[in-house]
N, CA, C and O atoms as a CHARMM CRD file, in Angstrom:
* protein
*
  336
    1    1 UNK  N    -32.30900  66.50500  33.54000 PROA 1      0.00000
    2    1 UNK  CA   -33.59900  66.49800  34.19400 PROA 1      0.00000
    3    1 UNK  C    -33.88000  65.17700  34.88600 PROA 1      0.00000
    4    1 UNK  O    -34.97500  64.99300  35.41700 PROA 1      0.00000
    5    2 UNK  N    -32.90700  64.22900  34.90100 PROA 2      0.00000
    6    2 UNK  CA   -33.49200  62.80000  35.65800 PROA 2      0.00000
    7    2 UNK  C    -33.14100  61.80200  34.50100 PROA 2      0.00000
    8    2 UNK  O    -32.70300  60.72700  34.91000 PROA 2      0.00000
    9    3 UNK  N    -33.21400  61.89500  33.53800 PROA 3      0.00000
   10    3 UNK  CA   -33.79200  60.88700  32.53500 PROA 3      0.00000
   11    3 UNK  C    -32.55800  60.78500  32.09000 PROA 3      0.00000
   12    3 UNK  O    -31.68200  61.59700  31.79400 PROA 3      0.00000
   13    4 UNK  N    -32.70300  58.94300  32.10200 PROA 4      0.00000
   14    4 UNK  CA   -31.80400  58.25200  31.60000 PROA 4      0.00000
   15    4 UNK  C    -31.87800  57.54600  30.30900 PROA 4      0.00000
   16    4 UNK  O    -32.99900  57.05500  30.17500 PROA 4      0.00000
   17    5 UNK  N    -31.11100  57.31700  29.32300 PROA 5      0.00000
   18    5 UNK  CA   -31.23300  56.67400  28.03800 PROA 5      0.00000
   19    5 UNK  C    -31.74200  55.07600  28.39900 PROA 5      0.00000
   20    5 UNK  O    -31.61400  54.60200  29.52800 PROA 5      0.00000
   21    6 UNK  N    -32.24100  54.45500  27.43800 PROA 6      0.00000
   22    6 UNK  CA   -32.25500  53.26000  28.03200 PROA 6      0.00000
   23    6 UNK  C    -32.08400  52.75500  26.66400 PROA 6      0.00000
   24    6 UNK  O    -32.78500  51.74500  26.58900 PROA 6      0.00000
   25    7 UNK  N    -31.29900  53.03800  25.18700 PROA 7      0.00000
   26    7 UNK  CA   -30.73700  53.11500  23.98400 PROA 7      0.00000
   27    7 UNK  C    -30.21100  52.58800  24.15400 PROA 7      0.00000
   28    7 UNK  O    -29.74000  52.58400  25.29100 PROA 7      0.00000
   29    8 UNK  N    -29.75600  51.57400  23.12700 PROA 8      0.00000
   30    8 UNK  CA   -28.64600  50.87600  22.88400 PROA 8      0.00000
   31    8 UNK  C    -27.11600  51.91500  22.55500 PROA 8      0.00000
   32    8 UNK  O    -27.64100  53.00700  22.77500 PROA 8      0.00000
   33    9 UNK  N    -25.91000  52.20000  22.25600 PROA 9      0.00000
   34    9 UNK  CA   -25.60000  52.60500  21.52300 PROA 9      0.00000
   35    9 UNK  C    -24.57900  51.62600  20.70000 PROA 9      0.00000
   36    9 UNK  O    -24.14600  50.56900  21.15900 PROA 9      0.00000
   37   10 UNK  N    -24.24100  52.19800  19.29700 PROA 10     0.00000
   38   10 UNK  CA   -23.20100  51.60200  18.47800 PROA 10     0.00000
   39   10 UNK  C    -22.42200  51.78100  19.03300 PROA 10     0.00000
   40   10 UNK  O    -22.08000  52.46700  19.99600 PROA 10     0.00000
   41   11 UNK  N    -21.76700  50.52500  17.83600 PROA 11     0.00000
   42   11 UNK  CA   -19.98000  50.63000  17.76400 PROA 11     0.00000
   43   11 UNK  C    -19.20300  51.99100  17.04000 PROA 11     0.00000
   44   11 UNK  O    -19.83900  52.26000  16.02100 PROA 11     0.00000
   45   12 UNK  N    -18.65800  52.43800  17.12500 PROA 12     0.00000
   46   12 UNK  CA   -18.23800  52.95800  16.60800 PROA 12     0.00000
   47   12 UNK  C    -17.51100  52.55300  15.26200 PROA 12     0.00000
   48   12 UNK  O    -16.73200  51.62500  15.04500 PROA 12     0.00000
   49   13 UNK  N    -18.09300  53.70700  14.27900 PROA 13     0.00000
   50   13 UNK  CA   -16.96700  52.71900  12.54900 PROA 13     0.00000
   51   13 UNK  C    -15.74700  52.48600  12.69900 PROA 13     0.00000
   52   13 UNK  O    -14.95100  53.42300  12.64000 PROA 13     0.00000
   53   14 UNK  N    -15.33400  51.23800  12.91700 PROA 14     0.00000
   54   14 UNK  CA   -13.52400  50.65000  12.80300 PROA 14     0.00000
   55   14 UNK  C    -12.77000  51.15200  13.78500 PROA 14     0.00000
   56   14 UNK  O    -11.56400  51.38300  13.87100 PROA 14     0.00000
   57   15 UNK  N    -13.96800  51.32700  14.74600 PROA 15     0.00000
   58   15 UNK  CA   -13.15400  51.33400  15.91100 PROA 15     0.00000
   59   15 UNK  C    -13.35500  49.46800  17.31900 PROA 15     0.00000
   60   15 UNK  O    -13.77500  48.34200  17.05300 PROA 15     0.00000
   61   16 UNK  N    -13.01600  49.83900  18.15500 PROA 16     0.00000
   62   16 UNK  CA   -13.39300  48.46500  18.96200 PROA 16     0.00000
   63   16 UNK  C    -14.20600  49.51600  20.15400 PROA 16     0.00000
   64   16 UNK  O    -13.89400  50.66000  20.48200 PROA 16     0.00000
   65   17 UNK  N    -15.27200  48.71100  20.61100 PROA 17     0.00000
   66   17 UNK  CA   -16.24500  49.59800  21.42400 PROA 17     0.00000
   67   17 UNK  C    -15.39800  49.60400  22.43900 PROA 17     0.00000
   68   17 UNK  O    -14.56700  48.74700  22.73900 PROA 17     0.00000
   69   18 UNK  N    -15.73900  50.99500  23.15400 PROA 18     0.00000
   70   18 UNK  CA   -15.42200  50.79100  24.50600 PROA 18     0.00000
   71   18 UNK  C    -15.69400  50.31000  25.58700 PROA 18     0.00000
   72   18 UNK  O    -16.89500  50.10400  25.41300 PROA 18     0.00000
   73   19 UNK  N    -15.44100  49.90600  26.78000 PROA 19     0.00000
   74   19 UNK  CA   -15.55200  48.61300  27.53100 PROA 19     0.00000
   75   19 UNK  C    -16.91300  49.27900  28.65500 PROA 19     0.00000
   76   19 UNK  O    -17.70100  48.57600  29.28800 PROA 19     0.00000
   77   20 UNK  N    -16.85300  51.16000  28.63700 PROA 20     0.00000
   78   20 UNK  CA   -18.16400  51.41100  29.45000 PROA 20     0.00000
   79   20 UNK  C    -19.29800  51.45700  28.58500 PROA 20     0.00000
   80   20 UNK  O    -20.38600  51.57300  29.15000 PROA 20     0.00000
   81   21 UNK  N    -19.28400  51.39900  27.44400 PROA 21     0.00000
   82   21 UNK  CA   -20.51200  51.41300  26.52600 PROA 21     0.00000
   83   21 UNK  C    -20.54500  49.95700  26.40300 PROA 21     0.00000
   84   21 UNK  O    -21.70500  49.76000  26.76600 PROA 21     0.00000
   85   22 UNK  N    -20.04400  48.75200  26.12700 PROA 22     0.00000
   86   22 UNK  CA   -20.09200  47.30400  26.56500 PROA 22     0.00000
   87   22 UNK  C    -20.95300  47.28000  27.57500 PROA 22     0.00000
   88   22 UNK  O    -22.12900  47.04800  27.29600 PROA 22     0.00000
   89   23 UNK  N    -20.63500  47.47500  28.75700 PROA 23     0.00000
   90   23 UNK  CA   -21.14900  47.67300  30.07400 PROA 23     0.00000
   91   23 UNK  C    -22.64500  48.23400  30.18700 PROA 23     0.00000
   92   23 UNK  O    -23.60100  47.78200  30.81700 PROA 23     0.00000
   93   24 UNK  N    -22.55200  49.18200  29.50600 PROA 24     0.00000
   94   24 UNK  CA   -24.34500  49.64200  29.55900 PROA 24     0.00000
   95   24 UNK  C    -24.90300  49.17900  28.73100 PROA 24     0.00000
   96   24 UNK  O    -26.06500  48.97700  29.08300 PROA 24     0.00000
   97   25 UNK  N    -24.67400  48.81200  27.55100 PROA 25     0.00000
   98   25 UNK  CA   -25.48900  48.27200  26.41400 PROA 25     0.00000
   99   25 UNK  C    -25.67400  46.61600  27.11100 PROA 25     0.00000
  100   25 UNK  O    -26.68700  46.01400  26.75400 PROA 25     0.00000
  101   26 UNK  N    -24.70600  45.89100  28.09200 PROA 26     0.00000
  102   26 UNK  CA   -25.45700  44.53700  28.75100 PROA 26     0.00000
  103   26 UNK  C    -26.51400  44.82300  29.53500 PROA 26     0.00000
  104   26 UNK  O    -27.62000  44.28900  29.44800 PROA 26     0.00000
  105   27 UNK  N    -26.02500  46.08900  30.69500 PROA 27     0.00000
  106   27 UNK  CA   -27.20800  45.95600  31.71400 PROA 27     0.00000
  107   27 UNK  C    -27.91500  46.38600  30.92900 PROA 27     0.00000
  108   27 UNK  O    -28.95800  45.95500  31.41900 PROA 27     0.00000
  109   28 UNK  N    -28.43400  47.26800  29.47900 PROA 28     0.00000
  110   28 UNK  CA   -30.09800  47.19300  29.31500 PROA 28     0.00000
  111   28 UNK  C    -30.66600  46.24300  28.54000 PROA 28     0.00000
  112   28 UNK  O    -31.87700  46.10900  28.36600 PROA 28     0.00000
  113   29 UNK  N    -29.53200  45.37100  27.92400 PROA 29     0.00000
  114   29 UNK  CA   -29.88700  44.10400  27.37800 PROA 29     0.00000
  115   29 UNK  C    -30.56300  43.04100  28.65000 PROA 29     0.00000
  116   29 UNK  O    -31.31000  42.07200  28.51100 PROA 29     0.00000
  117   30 UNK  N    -30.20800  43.41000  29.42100 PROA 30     0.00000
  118   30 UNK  CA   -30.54100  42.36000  30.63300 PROA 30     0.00000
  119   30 UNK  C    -32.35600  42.44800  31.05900 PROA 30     0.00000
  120   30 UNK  O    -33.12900  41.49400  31.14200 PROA 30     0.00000
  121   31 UNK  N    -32.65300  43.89400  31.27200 PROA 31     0.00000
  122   31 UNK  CA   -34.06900  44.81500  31.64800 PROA 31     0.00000
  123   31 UNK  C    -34.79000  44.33400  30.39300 PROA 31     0.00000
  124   31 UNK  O    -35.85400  43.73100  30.53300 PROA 31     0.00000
  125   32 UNK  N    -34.12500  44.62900  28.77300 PROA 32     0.00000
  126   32 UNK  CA   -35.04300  44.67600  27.80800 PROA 32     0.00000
  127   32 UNK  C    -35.60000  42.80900  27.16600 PROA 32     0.00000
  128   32 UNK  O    -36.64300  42.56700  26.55900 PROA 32     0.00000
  129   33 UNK  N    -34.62200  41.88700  27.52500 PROA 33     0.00000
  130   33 UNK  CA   -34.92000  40.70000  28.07600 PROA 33     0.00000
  131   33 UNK  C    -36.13300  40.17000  29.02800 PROA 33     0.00000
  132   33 UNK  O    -37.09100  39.50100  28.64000 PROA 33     0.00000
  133   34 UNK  N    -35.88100  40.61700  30.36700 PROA 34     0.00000
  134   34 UNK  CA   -37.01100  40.24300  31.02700 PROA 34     0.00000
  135   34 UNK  C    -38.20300  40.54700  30.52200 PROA 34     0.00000
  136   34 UNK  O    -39.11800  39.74300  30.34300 PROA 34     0.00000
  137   35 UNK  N    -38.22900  42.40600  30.13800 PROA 35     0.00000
  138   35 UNK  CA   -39.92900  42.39300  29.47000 PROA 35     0.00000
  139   35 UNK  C    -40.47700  42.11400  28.09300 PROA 35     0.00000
  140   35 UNK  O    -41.61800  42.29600  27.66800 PROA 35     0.00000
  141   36 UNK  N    -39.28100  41.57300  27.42200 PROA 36     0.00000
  142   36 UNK  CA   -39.56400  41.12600  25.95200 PROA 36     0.00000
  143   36 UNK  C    -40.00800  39.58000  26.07000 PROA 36     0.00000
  144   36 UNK  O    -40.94000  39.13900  25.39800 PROA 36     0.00000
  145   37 UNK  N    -39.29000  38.81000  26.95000 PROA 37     0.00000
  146   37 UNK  CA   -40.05500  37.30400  26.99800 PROA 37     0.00000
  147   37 UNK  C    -41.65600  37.18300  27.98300 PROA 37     0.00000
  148   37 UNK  O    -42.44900  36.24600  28.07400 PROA 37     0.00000
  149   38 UNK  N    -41.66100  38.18200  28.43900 PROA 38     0.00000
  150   38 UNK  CA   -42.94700  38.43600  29.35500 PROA 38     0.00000
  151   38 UNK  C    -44.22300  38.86000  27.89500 PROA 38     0.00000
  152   38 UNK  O    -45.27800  38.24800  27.72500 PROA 38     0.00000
  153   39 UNK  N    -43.79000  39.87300  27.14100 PROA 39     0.00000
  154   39 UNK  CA   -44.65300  40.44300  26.11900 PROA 39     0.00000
  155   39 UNK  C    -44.64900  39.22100  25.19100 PROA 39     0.00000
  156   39 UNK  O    -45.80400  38.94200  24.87000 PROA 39     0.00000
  157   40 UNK  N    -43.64000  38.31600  24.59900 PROA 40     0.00000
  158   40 UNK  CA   -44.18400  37.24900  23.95000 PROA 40     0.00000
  159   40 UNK  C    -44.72200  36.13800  24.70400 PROA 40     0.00000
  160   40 UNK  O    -45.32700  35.14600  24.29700 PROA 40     0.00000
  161   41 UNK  N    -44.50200  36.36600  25.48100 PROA 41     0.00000
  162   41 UNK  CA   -45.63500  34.91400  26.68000 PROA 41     0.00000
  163   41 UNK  C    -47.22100  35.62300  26.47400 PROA 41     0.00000
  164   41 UNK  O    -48.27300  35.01500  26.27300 PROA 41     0.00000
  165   42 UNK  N    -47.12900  36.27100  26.52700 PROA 42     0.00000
  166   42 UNK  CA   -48.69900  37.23400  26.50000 PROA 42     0.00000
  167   42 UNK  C    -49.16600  36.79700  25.19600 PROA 42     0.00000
  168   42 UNK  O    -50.25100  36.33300  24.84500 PROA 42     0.00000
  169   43 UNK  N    -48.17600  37.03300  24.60500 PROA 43     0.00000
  170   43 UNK  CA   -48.82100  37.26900  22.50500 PROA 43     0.00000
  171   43 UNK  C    -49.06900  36.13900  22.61600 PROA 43     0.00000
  172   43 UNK  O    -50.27700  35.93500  22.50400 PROA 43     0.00000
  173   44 UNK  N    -48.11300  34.70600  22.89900 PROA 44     0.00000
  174   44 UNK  CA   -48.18800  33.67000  21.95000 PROA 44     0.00000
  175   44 UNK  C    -49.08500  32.76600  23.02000 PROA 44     0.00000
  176   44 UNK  O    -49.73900  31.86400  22.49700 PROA 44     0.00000
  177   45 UNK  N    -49.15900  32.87500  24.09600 PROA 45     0.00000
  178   45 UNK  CA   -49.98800  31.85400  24.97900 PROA 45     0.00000
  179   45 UNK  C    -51.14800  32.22100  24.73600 PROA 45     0.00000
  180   45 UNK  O    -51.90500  31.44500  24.15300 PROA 45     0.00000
  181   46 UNK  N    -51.67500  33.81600  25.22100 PROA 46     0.00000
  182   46 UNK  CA   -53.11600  34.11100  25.66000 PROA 46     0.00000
  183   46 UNK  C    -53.58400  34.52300  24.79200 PROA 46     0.00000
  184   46 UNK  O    -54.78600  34.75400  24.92200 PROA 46     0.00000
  185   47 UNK  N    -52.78400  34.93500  23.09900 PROA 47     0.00000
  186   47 UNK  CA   -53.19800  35.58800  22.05000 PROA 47     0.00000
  187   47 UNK  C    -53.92200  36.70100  22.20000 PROA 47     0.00000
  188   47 UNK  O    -55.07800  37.01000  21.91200 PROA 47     0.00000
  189   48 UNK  N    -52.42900  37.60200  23.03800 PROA 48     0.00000
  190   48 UNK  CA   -53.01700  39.13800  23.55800 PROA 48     0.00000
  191   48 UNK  C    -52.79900  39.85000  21.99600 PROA 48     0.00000
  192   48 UNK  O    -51.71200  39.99100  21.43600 PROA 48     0.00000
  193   49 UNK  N    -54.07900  40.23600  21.48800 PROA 49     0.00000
  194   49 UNK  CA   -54.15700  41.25200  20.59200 PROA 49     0.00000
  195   49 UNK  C    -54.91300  42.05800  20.63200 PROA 49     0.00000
  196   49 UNK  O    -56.03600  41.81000  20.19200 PROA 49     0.00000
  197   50 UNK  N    -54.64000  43.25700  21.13300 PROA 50     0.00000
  198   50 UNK  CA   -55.43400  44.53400  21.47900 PROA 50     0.00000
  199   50 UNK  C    -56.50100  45.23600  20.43300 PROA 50     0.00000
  200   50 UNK  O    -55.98300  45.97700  19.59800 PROA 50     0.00000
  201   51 UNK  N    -57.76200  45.10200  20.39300 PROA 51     0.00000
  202   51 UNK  CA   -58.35900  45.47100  18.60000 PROA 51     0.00000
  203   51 UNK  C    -59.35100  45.45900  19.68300 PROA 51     0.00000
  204   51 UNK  O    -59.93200  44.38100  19.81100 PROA 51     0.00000
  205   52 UNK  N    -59.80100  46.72100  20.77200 PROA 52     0.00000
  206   52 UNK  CA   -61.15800  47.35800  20.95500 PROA 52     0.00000
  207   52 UNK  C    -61.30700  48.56600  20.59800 PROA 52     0.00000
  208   52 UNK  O    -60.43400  49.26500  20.08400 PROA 52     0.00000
  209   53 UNK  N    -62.58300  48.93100  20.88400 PROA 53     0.00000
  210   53 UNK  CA   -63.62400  49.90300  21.10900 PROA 53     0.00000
  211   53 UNK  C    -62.81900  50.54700  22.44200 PROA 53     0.00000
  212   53 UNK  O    -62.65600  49.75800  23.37300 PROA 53     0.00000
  213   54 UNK  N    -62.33300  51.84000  22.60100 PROA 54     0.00000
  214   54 UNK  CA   -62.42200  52.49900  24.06700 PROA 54     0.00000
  215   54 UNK  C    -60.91800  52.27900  24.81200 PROA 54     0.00000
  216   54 UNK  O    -60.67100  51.09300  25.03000 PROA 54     0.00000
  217   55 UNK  N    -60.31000  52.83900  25.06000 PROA 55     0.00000
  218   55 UNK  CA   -59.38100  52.88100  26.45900 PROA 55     0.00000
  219   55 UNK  C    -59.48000  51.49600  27.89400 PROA 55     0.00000
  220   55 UNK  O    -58.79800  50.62200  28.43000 PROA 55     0.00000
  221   56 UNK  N    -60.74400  52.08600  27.93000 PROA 56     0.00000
  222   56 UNK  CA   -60.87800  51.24500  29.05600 PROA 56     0.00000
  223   56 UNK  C    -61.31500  49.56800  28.86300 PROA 56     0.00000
  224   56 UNK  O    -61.26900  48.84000  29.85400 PROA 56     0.00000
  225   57 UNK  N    -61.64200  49.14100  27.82700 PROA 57     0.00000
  226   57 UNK  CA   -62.04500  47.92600  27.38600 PROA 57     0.00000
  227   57 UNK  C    -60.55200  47.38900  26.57900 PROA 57     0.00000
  228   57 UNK  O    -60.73600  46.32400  25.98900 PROA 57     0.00000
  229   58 UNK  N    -59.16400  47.92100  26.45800 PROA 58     0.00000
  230   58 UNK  CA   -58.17300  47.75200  26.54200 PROA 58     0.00000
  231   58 UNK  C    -57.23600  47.79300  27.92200 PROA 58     0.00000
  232   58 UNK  O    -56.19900  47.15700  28.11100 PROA 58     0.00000
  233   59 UNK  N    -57.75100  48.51900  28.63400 PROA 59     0.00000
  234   59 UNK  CA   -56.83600  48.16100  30.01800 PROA 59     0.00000
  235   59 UNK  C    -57.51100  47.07800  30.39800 PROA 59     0.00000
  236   59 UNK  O    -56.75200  46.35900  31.04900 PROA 59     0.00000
  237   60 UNK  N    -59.03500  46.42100  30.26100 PROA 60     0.00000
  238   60 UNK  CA   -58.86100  45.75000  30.83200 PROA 60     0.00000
  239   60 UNK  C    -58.74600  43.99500  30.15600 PROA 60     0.00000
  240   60 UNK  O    -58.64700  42.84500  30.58400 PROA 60     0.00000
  241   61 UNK  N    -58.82100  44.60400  29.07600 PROA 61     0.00000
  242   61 UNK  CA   -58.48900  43.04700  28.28100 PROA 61     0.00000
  243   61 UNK  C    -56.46800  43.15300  28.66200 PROA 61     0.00000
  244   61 UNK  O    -55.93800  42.07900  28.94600 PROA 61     0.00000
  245   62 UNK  N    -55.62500  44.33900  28.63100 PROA 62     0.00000
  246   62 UNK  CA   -54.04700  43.69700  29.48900 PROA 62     0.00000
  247   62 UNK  C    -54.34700  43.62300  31.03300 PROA 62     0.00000
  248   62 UNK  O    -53.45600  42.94900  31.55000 PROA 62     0.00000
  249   63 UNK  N    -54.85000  43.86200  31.54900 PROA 63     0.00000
  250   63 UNK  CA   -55.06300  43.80700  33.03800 PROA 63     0.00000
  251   63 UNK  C    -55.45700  42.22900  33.46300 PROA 63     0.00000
  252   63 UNK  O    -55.16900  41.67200  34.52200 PROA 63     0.00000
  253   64 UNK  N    -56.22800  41.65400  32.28400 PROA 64     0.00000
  254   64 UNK  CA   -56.66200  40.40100  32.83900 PROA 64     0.00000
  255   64 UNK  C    -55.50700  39.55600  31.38900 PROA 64     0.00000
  256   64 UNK  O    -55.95600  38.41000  31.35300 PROA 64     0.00000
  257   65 UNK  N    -54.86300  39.60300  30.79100 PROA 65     0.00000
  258   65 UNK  CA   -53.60100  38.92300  30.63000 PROA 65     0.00000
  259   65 UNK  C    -52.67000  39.08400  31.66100 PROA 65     0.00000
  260   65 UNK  O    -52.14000  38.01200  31.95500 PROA 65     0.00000
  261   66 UNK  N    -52.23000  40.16800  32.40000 PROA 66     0.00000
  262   66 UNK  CA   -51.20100  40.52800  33.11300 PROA 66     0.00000
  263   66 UNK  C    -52.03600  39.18300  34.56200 PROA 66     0.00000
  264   66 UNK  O    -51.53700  38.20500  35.11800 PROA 66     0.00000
  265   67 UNK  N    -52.68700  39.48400  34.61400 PROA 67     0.00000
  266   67 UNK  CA   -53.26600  38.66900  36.02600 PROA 67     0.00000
  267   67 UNK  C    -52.95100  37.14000  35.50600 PROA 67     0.00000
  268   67 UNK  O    -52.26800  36.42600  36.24000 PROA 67     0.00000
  269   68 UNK  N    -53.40600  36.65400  34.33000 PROA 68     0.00000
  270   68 UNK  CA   -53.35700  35.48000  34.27900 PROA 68     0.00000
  271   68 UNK  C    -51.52300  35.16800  33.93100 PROA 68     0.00000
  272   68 UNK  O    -50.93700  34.28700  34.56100 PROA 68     0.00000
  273   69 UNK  N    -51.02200  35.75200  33.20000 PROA 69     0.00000
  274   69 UNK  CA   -49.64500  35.30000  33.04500 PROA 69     0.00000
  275   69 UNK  C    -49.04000  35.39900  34.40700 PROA 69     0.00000
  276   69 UNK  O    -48.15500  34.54500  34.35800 PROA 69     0.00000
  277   70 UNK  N    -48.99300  36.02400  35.77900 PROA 70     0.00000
  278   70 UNK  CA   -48.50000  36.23900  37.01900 PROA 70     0.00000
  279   70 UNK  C    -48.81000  35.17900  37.46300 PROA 70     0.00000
  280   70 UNK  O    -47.93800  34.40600  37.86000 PROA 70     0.00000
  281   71 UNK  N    -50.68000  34.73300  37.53700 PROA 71     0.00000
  282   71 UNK  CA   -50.88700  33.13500  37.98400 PROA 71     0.00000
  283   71 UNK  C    -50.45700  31.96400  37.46100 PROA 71     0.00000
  284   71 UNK  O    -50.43000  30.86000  38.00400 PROA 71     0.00000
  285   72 UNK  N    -50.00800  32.38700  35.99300 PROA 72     0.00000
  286   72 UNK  CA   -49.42900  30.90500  35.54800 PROA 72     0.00000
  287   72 UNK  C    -47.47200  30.99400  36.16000 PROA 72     0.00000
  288   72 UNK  O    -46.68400  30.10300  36.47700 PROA 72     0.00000
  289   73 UNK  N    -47.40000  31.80700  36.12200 PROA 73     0.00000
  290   73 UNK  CA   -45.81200  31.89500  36.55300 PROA 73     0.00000
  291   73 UNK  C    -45.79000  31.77400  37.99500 PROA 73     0.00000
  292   73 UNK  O    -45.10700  30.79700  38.30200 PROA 73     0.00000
  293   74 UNK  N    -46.18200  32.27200  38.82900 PROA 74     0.00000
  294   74 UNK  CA   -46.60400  31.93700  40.42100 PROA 74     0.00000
  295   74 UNK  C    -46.49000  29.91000  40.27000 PROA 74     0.00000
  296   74 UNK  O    -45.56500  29.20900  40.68100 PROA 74     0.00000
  297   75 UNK  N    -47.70300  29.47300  39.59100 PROA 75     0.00000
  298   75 UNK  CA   -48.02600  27.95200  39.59200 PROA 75     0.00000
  299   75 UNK  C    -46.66200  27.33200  39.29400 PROA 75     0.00000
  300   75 UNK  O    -46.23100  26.44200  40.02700 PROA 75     0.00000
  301   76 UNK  N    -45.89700  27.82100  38.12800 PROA 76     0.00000
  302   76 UNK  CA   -44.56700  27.57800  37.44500 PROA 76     0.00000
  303   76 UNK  C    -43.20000  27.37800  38.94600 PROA 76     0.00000
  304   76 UNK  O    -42.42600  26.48800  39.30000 PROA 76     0.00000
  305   77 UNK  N    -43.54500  28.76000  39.41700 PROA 77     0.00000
  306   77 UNK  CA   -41.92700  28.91600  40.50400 PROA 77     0.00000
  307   77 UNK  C    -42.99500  27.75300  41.87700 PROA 77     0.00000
  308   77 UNK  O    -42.45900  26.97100  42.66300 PROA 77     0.00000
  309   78 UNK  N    -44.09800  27.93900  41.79500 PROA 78     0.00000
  310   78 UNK  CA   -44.27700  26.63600  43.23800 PROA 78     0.00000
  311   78 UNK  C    -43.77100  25.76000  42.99600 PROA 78     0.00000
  312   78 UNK  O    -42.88200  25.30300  43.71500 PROA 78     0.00000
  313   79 UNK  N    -44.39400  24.89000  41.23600 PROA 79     0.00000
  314   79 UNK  CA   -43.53900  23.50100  41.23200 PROA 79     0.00000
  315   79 UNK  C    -42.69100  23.41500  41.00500 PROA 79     0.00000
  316   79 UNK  O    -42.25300  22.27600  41.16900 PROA 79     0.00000
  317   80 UNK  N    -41.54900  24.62700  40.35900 PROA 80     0.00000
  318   80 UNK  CA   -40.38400  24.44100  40.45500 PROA 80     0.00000
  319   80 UNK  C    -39.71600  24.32300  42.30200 PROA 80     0.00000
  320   80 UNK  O    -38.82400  23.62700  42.78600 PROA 80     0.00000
  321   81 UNK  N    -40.44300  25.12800  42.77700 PROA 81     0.00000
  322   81 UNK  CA   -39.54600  24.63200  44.47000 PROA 81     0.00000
  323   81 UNK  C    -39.90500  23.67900  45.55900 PROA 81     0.00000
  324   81 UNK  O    -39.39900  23.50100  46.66700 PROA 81     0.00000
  325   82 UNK  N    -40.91500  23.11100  44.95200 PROA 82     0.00000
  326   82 UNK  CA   -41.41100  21.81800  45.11000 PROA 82     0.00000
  327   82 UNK  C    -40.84200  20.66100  44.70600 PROA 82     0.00000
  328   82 UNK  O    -40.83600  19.60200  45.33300 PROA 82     0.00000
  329   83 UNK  N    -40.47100  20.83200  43.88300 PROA 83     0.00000
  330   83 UNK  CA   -39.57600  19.69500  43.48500 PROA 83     0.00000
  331   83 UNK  C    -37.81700  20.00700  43.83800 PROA 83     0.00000
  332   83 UNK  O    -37.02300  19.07800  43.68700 PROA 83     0.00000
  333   84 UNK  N    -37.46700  20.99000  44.17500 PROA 84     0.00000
  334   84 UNK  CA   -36.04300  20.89200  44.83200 PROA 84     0.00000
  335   84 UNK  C    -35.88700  21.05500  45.95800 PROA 84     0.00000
  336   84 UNK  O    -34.75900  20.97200  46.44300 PROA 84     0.00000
């Protein structure tokens, strides 16, 4: 139907993995990387902890983390190319 795993899979018992399951288990190590250091930048900077009342008083308490972590990373890549 479309849908792709995005699972890790094992090794196989006493065997040596194979080199295309190597291969996919990096590229989603690579995807599950980018949004795992993004979700602890959230937790541990802005002390995103979700505990409302309502749907919508949760989108918008991540809506205004998501805005502010983009502006602090925006500020981050200027002075990084500012200075090289």
């Amino acid at each position: 139907q479309g849908f792709v795993s995005k699972v890790h899979r094992k090794k196989p018992h006493l065997k040596p993995m194979p080199r295309h399951i190597q291969k996919s288990n990096a590229g989603k190590s690579v995807i599950r990387s980018r949004v795992e250091h993004i979700f602890a930048d959230q937790k541990s900077q802005t002390g995103l902890f979700v505990r409302t009342v309502g749907i919508a008083r949760a989108n918008m308490r991540i809506g205004l983390a998501n805005i502010t972590y983009n502006m602090r990373r925006l500020l981050f890549l200027k002075r990084l190319s500012a200075s090289a």
